[in-house]
PDB file with SEQRES, HELIX, SHEET and CRYST1 records, atoms N, CA, C and O in Angstrom:
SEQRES   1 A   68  UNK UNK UNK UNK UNK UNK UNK UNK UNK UNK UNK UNK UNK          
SEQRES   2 A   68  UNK UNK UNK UNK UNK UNK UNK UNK UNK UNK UNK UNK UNK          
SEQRES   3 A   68  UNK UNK UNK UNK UNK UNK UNK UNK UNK UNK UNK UNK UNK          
SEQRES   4 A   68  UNK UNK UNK UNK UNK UNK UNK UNK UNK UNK UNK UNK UNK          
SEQRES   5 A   68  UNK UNK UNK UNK UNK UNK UNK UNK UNK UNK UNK UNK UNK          
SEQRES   6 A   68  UNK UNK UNK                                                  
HELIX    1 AA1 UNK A    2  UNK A   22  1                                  21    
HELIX    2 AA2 UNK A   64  UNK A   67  1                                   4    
SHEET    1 AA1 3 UNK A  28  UNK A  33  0                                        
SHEET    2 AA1 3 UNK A  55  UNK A  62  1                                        
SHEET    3 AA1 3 UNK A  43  UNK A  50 -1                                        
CRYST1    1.000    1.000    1.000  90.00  90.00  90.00 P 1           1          
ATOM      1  N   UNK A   1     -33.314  41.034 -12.301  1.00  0.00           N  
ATOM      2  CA  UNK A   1     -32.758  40.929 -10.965  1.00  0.00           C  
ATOM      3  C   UNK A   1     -32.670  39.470 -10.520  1.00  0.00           C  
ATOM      4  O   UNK A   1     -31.650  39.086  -9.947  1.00  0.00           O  
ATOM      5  N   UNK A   2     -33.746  38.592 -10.767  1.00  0.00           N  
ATOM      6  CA  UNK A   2     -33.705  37.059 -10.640  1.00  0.00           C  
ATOM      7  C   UNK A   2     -32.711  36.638 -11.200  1.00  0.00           C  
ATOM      8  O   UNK A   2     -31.987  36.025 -10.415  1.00  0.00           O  
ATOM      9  N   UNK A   3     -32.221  36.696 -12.520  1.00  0.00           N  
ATOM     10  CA  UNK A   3     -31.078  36.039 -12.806  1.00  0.00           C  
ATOM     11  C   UNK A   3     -29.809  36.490 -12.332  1.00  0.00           C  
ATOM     12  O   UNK A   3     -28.819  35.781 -12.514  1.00  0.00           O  
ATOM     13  N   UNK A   4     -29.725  37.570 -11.756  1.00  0.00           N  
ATOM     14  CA  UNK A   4     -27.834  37.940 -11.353  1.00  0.00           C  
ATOM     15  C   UNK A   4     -27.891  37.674 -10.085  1.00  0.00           C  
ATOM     16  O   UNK A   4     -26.851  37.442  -9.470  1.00  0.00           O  
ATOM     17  N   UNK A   5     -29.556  37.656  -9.244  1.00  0.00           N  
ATOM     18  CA  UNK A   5     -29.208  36.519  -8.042  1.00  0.00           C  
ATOM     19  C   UNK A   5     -28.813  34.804  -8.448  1.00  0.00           C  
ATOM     20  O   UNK A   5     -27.797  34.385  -7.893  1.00  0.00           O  
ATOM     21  N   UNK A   6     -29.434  33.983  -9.218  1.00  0.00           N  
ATOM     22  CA  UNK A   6     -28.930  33.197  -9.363  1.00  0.00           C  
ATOM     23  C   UNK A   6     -27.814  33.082  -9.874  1.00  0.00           C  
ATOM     24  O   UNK A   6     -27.076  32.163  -9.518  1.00  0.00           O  
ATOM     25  N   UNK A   7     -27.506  33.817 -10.647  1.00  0.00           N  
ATOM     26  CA  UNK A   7     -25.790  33.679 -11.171  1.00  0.00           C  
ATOM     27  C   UNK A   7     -24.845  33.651 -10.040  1.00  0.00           C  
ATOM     28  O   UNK A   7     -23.764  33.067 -10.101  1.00  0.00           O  
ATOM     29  N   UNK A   8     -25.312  34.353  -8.908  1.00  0.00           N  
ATOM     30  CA  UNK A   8     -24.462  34.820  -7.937  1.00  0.00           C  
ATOM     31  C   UNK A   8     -24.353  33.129  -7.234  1.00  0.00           C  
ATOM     32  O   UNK A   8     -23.274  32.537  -7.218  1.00  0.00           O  
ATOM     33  N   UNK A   9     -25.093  32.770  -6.916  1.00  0.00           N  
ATOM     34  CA  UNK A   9     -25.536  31.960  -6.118  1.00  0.00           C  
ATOM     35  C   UNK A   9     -24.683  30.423  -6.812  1.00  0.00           C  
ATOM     36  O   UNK A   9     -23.963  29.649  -6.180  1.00  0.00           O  
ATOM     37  N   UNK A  10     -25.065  30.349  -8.275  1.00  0.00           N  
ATOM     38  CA  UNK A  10     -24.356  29.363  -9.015  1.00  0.00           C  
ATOM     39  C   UNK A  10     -22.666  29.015  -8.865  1.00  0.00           C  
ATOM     40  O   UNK A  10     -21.983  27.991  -8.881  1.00  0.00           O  
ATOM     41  N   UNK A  11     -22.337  30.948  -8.661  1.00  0.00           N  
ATOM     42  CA  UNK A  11     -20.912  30.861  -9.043  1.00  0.00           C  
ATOM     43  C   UNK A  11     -20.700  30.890  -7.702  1.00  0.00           C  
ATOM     44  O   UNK A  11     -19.470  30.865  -7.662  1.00  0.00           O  
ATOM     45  N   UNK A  12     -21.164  30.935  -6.323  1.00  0.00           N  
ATOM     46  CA  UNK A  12     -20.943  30.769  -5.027  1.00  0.00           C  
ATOM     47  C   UNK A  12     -20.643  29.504  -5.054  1.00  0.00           C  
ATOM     48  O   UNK A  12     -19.507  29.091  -4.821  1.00  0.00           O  
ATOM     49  N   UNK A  13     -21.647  28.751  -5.346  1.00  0.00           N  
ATOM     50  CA  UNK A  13     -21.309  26.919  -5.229  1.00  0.00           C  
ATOM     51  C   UNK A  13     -20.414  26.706  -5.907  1.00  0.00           C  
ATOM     52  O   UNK A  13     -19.315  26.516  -5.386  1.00  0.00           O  
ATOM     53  N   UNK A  14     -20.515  26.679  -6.809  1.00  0.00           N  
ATOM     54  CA  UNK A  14     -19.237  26.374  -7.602  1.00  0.00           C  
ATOM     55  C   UNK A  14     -17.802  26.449  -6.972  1.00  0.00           C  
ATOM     56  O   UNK A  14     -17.187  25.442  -6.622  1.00  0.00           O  
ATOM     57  N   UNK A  15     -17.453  27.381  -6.888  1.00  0.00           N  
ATOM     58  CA  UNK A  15     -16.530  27.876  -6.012  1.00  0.00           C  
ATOM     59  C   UNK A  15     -16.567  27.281  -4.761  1.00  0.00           C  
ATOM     60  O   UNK A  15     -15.424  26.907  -4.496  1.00  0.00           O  
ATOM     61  N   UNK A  16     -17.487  26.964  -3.696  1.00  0.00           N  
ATOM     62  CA  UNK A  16     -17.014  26.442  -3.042  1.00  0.00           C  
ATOM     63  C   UNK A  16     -16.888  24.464  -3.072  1.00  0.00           C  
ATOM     64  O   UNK A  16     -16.481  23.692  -2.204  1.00  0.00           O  
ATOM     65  N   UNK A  17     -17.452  24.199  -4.501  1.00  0.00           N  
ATOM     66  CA  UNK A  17     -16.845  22.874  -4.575  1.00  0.00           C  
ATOM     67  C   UNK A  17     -15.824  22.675  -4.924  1.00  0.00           C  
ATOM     68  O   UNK A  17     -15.086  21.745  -4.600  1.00  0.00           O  
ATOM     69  N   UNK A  18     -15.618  23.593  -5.698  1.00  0.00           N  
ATOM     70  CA  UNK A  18     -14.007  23.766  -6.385  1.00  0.00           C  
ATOM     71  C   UNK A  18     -13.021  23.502  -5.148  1.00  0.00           C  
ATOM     72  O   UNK A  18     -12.081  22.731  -5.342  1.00  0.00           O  
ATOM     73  N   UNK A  19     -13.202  24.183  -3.699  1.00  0.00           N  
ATOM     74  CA  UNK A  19     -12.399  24.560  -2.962  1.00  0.00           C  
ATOM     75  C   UNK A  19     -12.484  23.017  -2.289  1.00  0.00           C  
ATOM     76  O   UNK A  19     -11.446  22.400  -2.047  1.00  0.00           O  
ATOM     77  N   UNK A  20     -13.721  22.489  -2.028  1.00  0.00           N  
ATOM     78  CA  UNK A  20     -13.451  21.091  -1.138  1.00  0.00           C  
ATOM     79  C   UNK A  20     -12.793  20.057  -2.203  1.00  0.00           C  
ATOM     80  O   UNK A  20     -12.118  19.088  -1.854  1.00  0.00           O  
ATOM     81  N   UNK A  21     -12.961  20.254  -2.986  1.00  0.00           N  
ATOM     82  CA  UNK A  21     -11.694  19.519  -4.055  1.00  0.00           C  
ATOM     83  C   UNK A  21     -10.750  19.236  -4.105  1.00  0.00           C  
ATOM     84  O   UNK A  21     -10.250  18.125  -4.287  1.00  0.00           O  
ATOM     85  N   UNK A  22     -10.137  20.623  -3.884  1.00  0.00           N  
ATOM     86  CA  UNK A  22      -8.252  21.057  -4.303  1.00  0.00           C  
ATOM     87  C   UNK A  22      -8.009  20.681  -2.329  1.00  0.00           C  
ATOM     88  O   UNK A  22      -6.994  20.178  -1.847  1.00  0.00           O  
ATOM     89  N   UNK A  23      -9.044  21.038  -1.683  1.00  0.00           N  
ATOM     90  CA  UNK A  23      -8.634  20.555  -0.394  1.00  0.00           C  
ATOM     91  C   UNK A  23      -7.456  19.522  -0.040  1.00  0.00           C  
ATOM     92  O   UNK A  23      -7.745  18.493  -0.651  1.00  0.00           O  
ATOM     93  N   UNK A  24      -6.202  19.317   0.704  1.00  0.00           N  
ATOM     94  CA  UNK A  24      -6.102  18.104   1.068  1.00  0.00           C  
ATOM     95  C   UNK A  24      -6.169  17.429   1.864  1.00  0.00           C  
ATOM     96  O   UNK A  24      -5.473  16.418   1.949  1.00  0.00           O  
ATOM     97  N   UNK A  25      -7.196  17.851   2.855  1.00  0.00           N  
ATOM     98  CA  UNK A  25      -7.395  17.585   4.134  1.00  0.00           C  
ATOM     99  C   UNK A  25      -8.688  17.823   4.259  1.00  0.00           C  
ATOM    100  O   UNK A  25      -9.081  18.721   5.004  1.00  0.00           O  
ATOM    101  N   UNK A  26      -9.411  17.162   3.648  1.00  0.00           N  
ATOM    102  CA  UNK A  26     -10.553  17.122   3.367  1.00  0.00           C  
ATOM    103  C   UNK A  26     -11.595  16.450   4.457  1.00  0.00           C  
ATOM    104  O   UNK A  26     -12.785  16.763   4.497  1.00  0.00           O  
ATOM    105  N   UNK A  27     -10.870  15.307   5.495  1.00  0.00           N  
ATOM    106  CA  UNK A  27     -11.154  14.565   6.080  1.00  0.00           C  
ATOM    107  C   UNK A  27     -11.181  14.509   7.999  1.00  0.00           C  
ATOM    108  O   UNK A  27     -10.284  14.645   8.831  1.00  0.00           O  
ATOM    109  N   UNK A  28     -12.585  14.260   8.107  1.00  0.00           N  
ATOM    110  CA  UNK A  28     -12.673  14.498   9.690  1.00  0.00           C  
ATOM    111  C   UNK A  28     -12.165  13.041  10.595  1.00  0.00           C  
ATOM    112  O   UNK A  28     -12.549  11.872  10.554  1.00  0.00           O  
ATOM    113  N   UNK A  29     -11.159  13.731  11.376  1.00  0.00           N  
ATOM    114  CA  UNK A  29     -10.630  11.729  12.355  1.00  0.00           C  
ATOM    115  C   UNK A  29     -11.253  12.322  13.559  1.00  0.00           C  
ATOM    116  O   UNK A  29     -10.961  13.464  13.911  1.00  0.00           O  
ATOM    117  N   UNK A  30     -12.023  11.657  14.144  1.00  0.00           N  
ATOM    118  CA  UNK A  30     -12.573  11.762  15.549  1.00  0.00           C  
ATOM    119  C   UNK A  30     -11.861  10.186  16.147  1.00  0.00           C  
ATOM    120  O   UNK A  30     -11.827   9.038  15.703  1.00  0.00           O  
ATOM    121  N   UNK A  31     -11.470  10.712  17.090  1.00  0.00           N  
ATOM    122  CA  UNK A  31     -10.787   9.436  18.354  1.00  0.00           C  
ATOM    123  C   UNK A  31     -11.475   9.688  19.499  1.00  0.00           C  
ATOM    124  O   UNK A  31     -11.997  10.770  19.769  1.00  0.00           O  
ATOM    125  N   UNK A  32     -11.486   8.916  20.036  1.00  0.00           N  
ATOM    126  CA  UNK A  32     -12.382   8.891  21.435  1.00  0.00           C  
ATOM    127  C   UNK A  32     -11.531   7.699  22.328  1.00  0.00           C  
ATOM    128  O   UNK A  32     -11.986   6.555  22.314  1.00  0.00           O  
ATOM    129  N   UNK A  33      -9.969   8.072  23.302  1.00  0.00           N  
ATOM    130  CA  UNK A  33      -9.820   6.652  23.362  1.00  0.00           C  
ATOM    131  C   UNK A  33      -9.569   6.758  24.886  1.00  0.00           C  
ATOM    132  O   UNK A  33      -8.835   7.655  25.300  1.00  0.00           O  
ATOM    133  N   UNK A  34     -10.389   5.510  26.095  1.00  0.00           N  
ATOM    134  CA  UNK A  34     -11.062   5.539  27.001  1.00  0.00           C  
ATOM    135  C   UNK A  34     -10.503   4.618  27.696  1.00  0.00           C  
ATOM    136  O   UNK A  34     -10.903   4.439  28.846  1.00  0.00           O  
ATOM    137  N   UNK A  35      -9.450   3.819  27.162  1.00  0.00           N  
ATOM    138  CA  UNK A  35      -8.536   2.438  27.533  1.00  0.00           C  
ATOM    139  C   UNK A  35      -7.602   3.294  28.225  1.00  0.00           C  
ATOM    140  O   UNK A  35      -7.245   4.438  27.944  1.00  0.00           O  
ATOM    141  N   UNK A  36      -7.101   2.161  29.657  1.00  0.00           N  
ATOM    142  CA  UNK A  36      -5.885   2.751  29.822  1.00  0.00           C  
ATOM    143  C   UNK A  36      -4.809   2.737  29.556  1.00  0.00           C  
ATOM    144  O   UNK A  36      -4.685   2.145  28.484  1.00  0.00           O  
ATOM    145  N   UNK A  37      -3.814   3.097  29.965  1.00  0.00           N  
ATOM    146  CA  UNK A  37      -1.981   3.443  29.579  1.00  0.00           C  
ATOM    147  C   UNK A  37      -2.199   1.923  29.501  1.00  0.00           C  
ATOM    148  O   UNK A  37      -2.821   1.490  28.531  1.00  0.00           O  
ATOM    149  N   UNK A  38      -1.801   1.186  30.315  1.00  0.00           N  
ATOM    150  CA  UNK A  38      -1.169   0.046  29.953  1.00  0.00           C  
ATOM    151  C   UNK A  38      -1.925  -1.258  30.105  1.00  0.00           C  
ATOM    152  O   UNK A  38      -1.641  -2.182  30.868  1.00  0.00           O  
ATOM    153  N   UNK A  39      -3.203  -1.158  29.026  1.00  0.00           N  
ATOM    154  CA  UNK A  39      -3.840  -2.079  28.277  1.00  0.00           C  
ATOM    155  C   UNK A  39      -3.478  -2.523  27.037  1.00  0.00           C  
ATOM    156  O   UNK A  39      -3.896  -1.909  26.056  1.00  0.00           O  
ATOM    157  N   UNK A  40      -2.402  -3.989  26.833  1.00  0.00           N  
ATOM    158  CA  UNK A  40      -1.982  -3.995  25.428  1.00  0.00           C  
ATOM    159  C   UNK A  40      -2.647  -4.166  24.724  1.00  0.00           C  
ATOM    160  O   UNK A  40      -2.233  -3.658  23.682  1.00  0.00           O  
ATOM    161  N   UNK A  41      -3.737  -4.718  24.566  1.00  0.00           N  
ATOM    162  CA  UNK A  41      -5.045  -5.261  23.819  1.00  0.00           C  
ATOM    163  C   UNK A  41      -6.611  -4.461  24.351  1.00  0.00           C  
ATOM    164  O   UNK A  41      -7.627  -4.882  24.904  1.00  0.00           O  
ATOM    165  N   UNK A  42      -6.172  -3.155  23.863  1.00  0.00           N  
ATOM    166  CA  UNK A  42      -7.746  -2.279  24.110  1.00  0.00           C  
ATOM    167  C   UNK A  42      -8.814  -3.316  23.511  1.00  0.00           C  
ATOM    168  O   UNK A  42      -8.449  -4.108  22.643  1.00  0.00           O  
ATOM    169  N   UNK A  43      -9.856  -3.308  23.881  1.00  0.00           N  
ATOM    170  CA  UNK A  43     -11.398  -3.439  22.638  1.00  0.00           C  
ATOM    171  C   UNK A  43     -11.220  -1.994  21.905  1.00  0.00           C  
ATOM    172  O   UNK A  43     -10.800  -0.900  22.280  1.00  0.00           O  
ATOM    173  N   UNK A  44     -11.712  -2.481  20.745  1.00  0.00           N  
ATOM    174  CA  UNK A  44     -12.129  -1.266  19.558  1.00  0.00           C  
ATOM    175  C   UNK A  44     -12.541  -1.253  18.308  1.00  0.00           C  
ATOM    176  O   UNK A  44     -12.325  -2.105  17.446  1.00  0.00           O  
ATOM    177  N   UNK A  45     -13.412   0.177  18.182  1.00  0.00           N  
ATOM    178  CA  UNK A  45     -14.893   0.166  17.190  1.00  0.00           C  
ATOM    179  C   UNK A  45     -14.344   0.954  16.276  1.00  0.00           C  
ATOM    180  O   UNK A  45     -13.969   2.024  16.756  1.00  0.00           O  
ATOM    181  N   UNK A  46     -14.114   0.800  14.885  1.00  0.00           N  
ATOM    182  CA  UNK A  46     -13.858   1.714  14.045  1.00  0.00           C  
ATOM    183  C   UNK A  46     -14.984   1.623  12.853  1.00  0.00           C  
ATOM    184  O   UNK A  46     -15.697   0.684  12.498  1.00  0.00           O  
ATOM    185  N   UNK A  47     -14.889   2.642  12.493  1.00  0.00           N  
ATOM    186  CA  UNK A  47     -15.644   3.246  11.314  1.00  0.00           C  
ATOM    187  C   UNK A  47     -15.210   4.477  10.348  1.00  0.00           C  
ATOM    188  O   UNK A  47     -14.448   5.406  10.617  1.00  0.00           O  
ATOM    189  N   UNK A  48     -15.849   4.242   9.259  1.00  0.00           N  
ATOM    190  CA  UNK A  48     -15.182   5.026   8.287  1.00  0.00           C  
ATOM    191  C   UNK A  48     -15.936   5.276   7.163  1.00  0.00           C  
ATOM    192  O   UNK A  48     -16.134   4.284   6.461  1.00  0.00           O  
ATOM    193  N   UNK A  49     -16.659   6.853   6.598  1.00  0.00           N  
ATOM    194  CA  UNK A  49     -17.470   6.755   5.554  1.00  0.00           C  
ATOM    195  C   UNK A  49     -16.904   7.964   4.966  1.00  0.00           C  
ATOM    196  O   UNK A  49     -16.553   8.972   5.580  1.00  0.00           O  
ATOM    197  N   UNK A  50     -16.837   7.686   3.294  1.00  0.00           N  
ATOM    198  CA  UNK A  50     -15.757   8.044   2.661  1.00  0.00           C  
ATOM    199  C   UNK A  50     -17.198   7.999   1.113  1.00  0.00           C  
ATOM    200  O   UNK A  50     -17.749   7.086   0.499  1.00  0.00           O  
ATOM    201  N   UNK A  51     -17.281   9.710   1.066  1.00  0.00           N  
ATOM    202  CA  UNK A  51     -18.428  10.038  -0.152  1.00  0.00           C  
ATOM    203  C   UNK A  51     -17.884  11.103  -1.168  1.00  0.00           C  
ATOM    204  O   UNK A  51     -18.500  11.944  -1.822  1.00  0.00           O  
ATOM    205  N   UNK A  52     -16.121  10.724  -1.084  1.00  0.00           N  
ATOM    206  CA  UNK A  52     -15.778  11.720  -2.266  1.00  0.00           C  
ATOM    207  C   UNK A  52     -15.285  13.424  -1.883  1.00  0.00           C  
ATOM    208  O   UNK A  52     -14.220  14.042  -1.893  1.00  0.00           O  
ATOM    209  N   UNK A  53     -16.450  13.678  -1.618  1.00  0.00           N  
ATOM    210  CA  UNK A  53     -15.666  14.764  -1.438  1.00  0.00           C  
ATOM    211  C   UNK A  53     -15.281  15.291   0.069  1.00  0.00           C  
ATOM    212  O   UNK A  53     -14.678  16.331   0.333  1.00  0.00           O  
ATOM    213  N   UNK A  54     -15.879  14.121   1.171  1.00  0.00           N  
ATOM    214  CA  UNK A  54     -15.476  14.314   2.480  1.00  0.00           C  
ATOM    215  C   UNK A  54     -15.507  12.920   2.624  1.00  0.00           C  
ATOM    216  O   UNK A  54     -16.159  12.034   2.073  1.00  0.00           O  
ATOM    217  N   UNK A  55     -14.552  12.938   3.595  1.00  0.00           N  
ATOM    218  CA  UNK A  55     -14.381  11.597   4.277  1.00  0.00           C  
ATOM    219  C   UNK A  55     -14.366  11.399   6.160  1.00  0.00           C  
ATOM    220  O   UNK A  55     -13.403  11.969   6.674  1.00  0.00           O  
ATOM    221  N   UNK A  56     -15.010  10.904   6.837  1.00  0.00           N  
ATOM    222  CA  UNK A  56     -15.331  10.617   8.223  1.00  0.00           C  
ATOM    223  C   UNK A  56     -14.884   9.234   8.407  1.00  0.00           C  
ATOM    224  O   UNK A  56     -15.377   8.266   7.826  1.00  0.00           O  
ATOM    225  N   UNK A  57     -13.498   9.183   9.618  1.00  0.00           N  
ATOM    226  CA  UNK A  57     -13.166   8.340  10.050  1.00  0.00           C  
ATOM    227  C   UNK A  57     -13.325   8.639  12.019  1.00  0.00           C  
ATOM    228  O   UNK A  57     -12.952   9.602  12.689  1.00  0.00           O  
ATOM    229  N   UNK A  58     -14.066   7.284  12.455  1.00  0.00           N  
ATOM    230  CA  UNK A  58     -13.934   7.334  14.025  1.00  0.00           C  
ATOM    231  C   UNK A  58     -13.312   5.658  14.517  1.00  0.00           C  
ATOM    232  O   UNK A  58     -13.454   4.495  14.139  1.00  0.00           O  
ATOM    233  N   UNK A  59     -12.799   6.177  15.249  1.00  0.00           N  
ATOM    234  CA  UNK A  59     -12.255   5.650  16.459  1.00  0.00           C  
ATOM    235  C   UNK A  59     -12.463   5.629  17.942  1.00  0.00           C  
ATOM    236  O   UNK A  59     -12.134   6.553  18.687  1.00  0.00           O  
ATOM    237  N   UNK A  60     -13.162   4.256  18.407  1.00  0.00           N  
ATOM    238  CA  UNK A  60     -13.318   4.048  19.761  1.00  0.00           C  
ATOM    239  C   UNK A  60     -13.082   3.131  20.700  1.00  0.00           C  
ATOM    240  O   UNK A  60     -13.743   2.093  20.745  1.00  0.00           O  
ATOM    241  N   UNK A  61     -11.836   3.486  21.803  1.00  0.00           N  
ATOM    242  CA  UNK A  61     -11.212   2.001  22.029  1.00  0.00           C  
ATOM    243  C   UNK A  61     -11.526   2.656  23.878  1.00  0.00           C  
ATOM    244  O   UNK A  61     -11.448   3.752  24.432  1.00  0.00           O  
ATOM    245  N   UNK A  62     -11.903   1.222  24.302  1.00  0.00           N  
ATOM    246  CA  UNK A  62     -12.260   0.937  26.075  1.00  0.00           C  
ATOM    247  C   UNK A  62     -10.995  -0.323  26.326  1.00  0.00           C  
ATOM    248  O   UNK A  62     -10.508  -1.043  25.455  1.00  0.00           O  
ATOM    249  N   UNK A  63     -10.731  -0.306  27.530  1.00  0.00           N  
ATOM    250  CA  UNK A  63     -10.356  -1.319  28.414  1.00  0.00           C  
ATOM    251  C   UNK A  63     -11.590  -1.993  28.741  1.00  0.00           C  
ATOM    252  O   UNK A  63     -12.621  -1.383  29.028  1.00  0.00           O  
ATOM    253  N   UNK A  64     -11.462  -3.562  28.688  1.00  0.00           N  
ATOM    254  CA  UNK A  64     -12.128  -4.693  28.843  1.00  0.00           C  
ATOM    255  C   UNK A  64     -12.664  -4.322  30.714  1.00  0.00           C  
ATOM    256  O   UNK A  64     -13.811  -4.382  31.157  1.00  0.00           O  
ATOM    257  N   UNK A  65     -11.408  -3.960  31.464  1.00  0.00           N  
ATOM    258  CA  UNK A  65     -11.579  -3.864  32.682  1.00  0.00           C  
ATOM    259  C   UNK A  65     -13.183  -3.095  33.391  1.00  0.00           C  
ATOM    260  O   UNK A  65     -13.961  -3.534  34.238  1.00  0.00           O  
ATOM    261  N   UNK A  66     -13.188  -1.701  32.530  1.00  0.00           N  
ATOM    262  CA  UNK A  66     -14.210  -1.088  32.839  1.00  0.00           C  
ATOM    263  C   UNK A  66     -15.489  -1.887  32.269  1.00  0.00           C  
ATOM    264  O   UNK A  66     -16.366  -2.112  33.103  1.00  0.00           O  
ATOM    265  N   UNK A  67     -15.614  -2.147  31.520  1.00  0.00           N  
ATOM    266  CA  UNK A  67     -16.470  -2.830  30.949  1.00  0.00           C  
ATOM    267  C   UNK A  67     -17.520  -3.819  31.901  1.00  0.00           C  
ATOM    268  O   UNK A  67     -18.715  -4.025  31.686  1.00  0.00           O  
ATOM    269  N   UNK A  68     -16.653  -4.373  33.048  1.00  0.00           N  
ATOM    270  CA  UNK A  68     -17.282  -5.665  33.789  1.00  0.00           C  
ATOM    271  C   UNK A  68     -17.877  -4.692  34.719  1.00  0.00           C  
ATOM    272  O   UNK A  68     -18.577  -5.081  35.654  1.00  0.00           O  
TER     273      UNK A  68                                                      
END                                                                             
């Protein structure tokens, strides 16, 4: 019984790495943007961590105005 739970369990993962693989949209964009309409030159913080099989990109832009 131990082993056809682990088999189960093996071929679960598997399968679902398989699936973040073939994914092509694999990747989370979070924006957060807090500047207003007509600030041509927002401030802004980006970041981006990228481990293969997911990738996390953020974005965070303010007006200088609020800031003071």
């Amino acid at each position: 019984m131990e082993t056809r739970r682990t088999r189960i369990v093996i071929a679960a993962i598997a399968a679902l790495a398989l699936f973040a693989m073939i994914s092509p949209n694999n990747r989370a964009d979070i924006r957060i943007l807090t500047h207003e309409k007509g600030d041509l030159s927002p401030h802004k913080m980006q970041a981006a961590i990228d481990i293969g099989l997911v990738a996390i990109s953020i974005l965070y832009t303010w007006t200088d105005k609020l800031a003071r």
